[in-house]
Every structure is written in structure tokens, then in C-alpha cells.
N, C-alpha and C positions, 0 to 999 in steps of 0.2 A: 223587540229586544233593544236595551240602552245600549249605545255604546260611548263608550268614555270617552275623553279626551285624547290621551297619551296614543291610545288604539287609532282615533279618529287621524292625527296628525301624519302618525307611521304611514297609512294610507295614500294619504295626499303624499307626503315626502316620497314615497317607494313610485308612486305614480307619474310625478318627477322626473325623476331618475330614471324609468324606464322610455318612458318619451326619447324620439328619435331627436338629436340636432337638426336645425334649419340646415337643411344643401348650401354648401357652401359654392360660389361660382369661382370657376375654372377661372383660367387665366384668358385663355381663348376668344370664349362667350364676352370678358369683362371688355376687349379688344374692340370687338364691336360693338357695345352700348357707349366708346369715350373716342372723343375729337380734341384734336388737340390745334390749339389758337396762339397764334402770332401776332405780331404788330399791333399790341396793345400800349394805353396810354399809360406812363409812369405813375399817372392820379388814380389808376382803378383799382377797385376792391373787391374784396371777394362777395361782396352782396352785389356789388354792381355787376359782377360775373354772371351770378346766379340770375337776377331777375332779366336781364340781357336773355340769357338761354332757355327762361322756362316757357318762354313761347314755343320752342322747337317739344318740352316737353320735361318732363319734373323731374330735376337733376337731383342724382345721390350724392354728386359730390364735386367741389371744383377748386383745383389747384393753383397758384401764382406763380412759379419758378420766381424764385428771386436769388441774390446773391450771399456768400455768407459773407457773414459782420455786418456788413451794410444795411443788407435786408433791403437791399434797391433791386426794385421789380428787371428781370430781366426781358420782360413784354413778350412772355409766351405765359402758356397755364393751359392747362390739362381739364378736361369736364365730361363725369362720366356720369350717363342717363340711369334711368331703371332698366329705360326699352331702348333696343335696337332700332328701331324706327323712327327715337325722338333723337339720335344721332346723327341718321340718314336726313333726318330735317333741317338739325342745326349745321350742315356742311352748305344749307343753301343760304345762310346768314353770313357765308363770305362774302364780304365788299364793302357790306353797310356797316357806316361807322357807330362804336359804340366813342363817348365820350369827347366826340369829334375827329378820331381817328379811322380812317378803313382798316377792318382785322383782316386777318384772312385764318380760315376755319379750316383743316383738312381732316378726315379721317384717318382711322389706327388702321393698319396694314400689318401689326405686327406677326399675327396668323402665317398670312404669306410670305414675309418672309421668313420667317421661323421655319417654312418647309421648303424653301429655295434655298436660304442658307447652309439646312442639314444637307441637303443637295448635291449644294457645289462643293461644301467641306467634304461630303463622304466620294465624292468624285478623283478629288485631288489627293487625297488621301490625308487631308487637314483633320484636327481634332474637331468634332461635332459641339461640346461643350464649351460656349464662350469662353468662359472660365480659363478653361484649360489651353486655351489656343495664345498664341502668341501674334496672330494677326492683330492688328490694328491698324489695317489702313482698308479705307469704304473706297469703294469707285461709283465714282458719278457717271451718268450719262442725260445723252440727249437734250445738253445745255442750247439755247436757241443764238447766245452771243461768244465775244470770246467776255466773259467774266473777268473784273481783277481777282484776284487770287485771293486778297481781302474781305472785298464784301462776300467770296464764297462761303469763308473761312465763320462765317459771322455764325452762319446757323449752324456747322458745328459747333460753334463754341456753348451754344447751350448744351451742351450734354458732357462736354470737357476739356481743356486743356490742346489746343491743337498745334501738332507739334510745327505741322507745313500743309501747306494746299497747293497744288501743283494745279494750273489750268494749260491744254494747250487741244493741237488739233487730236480728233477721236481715233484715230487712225495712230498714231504718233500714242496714247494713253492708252487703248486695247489691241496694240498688235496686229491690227487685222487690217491688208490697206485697202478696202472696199468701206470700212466704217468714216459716214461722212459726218460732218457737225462739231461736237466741241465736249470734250469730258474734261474728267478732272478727277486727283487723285487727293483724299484729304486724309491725313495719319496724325489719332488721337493718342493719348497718352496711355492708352490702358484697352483692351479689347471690350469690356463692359461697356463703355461709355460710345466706344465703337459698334457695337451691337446697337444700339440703343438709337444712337441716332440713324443708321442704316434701317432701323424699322419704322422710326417717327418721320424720318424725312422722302420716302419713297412715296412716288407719287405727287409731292410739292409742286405746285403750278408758279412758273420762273420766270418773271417776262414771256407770258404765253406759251410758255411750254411745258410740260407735265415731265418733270424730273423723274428718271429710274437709277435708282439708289440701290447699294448691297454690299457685302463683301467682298472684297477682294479677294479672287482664287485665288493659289499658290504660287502657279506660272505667273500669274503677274505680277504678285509678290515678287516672284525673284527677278521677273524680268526690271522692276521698279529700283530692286537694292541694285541690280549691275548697273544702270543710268547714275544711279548717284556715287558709286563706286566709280564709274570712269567719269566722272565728273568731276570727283576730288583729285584722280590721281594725273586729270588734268592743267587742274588748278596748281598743283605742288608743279607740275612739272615747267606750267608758267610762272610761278614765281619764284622756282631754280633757274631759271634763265634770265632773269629781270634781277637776282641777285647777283649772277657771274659778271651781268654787262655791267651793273653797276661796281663790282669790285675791280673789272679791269679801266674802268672810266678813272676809280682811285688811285689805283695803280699808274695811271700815265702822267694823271697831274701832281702826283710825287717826282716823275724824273724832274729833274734840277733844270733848267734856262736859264743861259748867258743873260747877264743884266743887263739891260739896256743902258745907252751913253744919258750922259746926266742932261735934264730938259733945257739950259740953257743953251748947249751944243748942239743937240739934235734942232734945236728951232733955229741955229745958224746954218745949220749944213742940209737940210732938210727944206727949199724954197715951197716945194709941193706940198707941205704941211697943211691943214686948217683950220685956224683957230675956231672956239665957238662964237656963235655971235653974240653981240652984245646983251642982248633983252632973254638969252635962254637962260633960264632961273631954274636950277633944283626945286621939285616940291619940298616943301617942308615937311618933316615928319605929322606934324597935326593935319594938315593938309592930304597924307596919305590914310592917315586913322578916319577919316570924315570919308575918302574915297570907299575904303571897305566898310567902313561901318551904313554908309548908302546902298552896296549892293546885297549885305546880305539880310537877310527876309525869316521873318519867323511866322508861324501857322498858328492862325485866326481860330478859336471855334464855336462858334455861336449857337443860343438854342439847344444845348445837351441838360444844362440845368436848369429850376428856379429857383433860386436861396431862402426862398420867402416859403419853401414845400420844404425845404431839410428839413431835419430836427436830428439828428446824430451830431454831437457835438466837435465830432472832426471828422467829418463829409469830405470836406476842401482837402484835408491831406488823404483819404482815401483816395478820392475820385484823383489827384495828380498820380498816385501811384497806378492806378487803373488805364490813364490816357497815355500813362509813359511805359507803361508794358506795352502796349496797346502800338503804340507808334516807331516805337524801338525796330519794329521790324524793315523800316524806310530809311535808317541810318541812326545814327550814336545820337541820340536826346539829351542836351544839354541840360535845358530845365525844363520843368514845367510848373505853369500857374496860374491858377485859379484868380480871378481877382474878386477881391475884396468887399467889392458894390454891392449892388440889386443887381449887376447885368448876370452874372454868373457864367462872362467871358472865361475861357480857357485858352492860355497861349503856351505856345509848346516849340521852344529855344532847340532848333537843329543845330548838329556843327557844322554843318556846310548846304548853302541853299540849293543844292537838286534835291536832299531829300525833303527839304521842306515843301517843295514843288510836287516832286511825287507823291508824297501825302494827303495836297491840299488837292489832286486830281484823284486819288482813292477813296478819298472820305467823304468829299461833295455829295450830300445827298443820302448818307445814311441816316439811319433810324438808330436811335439809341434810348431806353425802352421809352418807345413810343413818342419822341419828338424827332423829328427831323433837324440834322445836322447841318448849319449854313457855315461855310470853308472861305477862309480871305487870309492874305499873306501879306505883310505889315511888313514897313521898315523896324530896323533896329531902336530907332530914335524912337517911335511909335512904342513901341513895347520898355523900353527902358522908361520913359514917361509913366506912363501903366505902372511900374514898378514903383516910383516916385510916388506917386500921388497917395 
């Protein structure tokens, strides 16, 4: 028997149609087939990602974290297997460098904490749904040093906006005073991004130590807001008191004083007097501009860029708005600037040199996506030349 066309098509189409969808994977299962990788070179791509990893085993997929606008690598990226076991592989590719840099490779723990966090929320009586919770601050533990606050602050900042990171002793940060070693409290801008890194960062190996990461219960929560709560309302309270002294200091040197006798009489009647000597000379004003202008120092930063790899046509004013957020938090930044050359120096105009000091000993030594940051503090004169040239 013939069958027609129009008959023959219906078939196939109905056939189609009735077919089951491919199983879509869970979230879970996706958790353990992806690793997620750090301290990459600003120069790598996502093929160089790929062929890097298909040794461990044939990647579905791999991510770059970069910035918006910029689209400047922020030297993490995301790579998720077929198989669970070609992930279990590539976590032993941490060390070796790709591009000339050592990565470091960690596995997804999101699973576990997804069932710790529903955990400690349903314990405390917190909302279970990221979303809906108001938390946003992760607790660190089991830091191996005491950490500056900054370089903590770094690996949150891949996931968002950090408002503060608090480092101090564990004991002092959990409450508890048998907890020995060193945590640390980091509070994002939004609970999401807090989630997020609380799942990607647990387990991070930190200067030899395997970091445990999570949310912050509730009690800690509040015990965190009274710290900073009596922390302000010690603040006001010293600088009510530093305003009284200073009003009654004004206050005194308004009452009026007897004049003194006019200086030809007093240098008659007065044999104990003592003139200055002769060779003691006032500094001259240029002479006091050249003293300050000698002592105060502006921050070096070498090796974050290469001008010869941009291509966005205003990089140089991105990247100053980026290092002056960035350093704002060591004191009031005057300027900052990019200079002009091949070196793709950045110098960064403090108001006053402790924070350029404090700076230049928080930033020594970081990574910024995937070069290493080299730190030097310059005179004034030094930098104003720079400017000149």
C-alpha cells in the first residue's frame, strides 16, 4: 500500500513530538562535574582554557569571569566536565602553570553547602532562601596567619562589591574562647553574591591551610552589628570630647592679656633677656615647600599592566577609577595615574604618607588578573617629573 507524502510527513512530525526531551541535569550533579580556577594570566583565552583542561577530560564548557565594560579578565573562570571524574582530575592540575603562571584549581562544594547553610538558617530561625534573607555576611575560618583585611577581601570581590572584611583572633570572630587561630568576617553587598561565594570559596587552600567558609548564623549576625554598634557610639563619643577640649582651648585664648611694655624698654629693664644669635636665620618659605615636599611619598605600582595588550580605547581612565576605589580604603587618594609610556606605571597621590605606607605594605605582592603586583614609594619630585614628561 502507497503512502503519500502529506501521510508520510504527519508520522515523522507526530513521532517528534512524542519523543521524550533529553534529562536535563540538576543543579547538584552540574556542581560536581565544574572546578573552578584562580590565579590566571590576564593573556589567557578560552581556548587556552579548554586545551589546558582537556587532559583531565572533555570539557562542556569554560568560563572567564571578567569585568564589565572593561572586559578585563578578572583571573578566575569556571570549567564544567561531561564527567565527574574528569573534574576529580583536573583539581590535581593545581600548581602547574598554564601560561607561565601557577593556577590553583579547586573543586564545587556547592552541594554541601547548600545543606549546611539550609542547616544553620533553619536552626536560627533565618530564612532558608538566599533571596529572601537579609544576611550578607560569610564567616571565614581556619585562616593559617593573621591576613590583611585586603588581600582577604580580594576573593570576595569576585562575586561582589565588599562592603568590609574584618580579620582578627577566632575566638574574638566566633564567640567561643577555646576557638584558636585566625577568622574573619567578609559582608557583601547583596545576600546572592554572598551565597555564592560562601559555596565557591569553602575549602580554598590559603597559605597551607584549607579555608572553611559559610554563612553567618544569626547570633553572629547580631553579635557582629553590637561590635560595630559600640564601636561607633565610641567613636562619637571620642570625638565629643576632642571637640569640647578643643572649644574650651578657644575659649581661653580669647580671654584678653595685658600687653606687654614696648621692646625697647623691656630690653632695657630686662639684663636676663637673650637676644638670638647672630647666624640663626628663618627658613624661607621655599625652603619649607622643598622640606615637605621631601617627605611626603606617593605609591609606586608596577607590573599590573601592559599598554602594548590594551585595546579599549580608554583603559587608562578605567583602570585609575579601579585603583582609586581600590586604595581609597588606606586613606583620601588624591590622584591617580596611569602613565603615558610602554611601562604602564601606576602612581597613586595619597594625602598624607602613612597611607601611602600602609598601602605600599598591603599590596606588595598581589596578583591582579594574573600578574604580580611590584609596590615602591617615590618622592613627590619623582612623581611630579612623571607628570611632566
Amino acid at each position: 500500500m502507497d503512502v503519500s507524502p502529506q501521510r508520510s510527513s504527519r508520522r515523522r512530525r507526530h513521532s517528534q513530538d512524542s519523543r521524550s526531551p533529553s534529562p536535563e541535569h540538576d543543579g547538584s550533579e552540574r556542581d560536581m562535574r565544574t572546578v573552578f580556577a584562580m590565579q590566571l594570566s590576564a593573556q589567557l583565552r578560552r581556548s587556552d582554557l579548554v586545551d589546558f583542561f582537556s587532559v583531565a577530560g572533555r570539557v562542556r564548557d569554560a568560563q572567564i569571569v571578567s569585568e564589565k565594560g572593561t572586559r578585563r579578565s578578572r583571573g578566575v573562570a569556571y570549567i564544567e566536565f561531561y564527567a565527574a571524574a574528569s573534574a576529580a582530575k583536573a583539581v590535581e592540575l593545581s600548581g602547574q602553570r598554564l601560561l607561565g603562571v601557577p593556577i590553583i584549581v579547586q573543586p564545587s562544594e556547592a552541594e554541601k553547602n547548600r545543606r549546611s547553610t539550609t542547616k544553620q538558617y533553619t536552626a536560627d530561625g533565618a530564612p532558608i532562601d538566599p533571596l529572601g534573607s537579609v544576611n550578607c555576611l560569610v564567616l571565614v575560618r581556619n585562616l593559617a596567619v593573621d591576613i590583611e583585611p585586603g588581600d582577604l577581601a580580594r576573593f570576595f570581590e569576585l562575586f561582589g562589591t565588599v562592603e568590609y572584611c574584618r580579620v582578627a583572633p577566632a575566638a574574638d570572630i566566633t564567640g567561643s574562647r577555646d576557638a584558636a587561630g585566625w577568622a574573619a568576617f567578609a559582608k557583601l553587598e547583596a545576600p546572592m553574591p554572598a551565597c555564592q561565594a560562601a559555596e565557591r570559596l569553602d575549602g580554598l587552600e590559603l597559605l597551607g591551610a584549607r579555608l572553611r567558609v559559610r554563612m553567618a548564623r544569626r547570633s553572629e549576625q547580631e553579635r557582629e552589628q553590637r561590635r560595630i554598634a559600640d564601636e561607633r557610639a565610641e567613636r562619637r563619643a571620642t570625638e565629643a570630647t576632642a571637640e569640647a577640649a578643643a572649644a574650651a582651648e578657644q575659649q581661653a585664648s580669647a580671654v584678653s592679656v595685658p600687653p606687654s611694655p614696648p621692646a625697647k624698654a623691656a630690653t632695657a629693664a630686662s639684663p636676663m633677656e637673650v637676644s638670638p644669635a647672630p647666624d640663626a636665620v628663618a627658613p624661607s618659605p621655599a625652603a619649607v615647600t622643598a622640606a615637605v615636599a621631601e617627605m611626603h611619598q606617593v605609591l609606586l605600582l608596577r607590573g599590573m599592566v601592559d599598554p602594548s595588550e590594551e585595546t579599549e580605547p580608554n583603559w587608562r581612565e578605567e583602570l585609575e577609577d579601579d585603583v582609586g576605589g581600590e586604595c581609597a580604603k588606606y586613606g583620601r587618594v588624591a590622584r591617580v595615574f596611569v602613565d603615558r609610556g610602554p611601562s604602564g606605571d601606576i602612581f597613586v597621590d595619597f594625602a598624607d604618607t602613612a597611607a601611602a605606607q600602609q598601602a605600599q605594605q598591603s599590596m606588595a605582592g598581589r596578583w591582579f588578573g594574573g600578574r604580580k603586583i611590584v609596590t615602591e614609594l617615590v618622592s613627590s619630585e619623582q612623581y611630579q617629573a612623571r607628570l611632566d614628561a
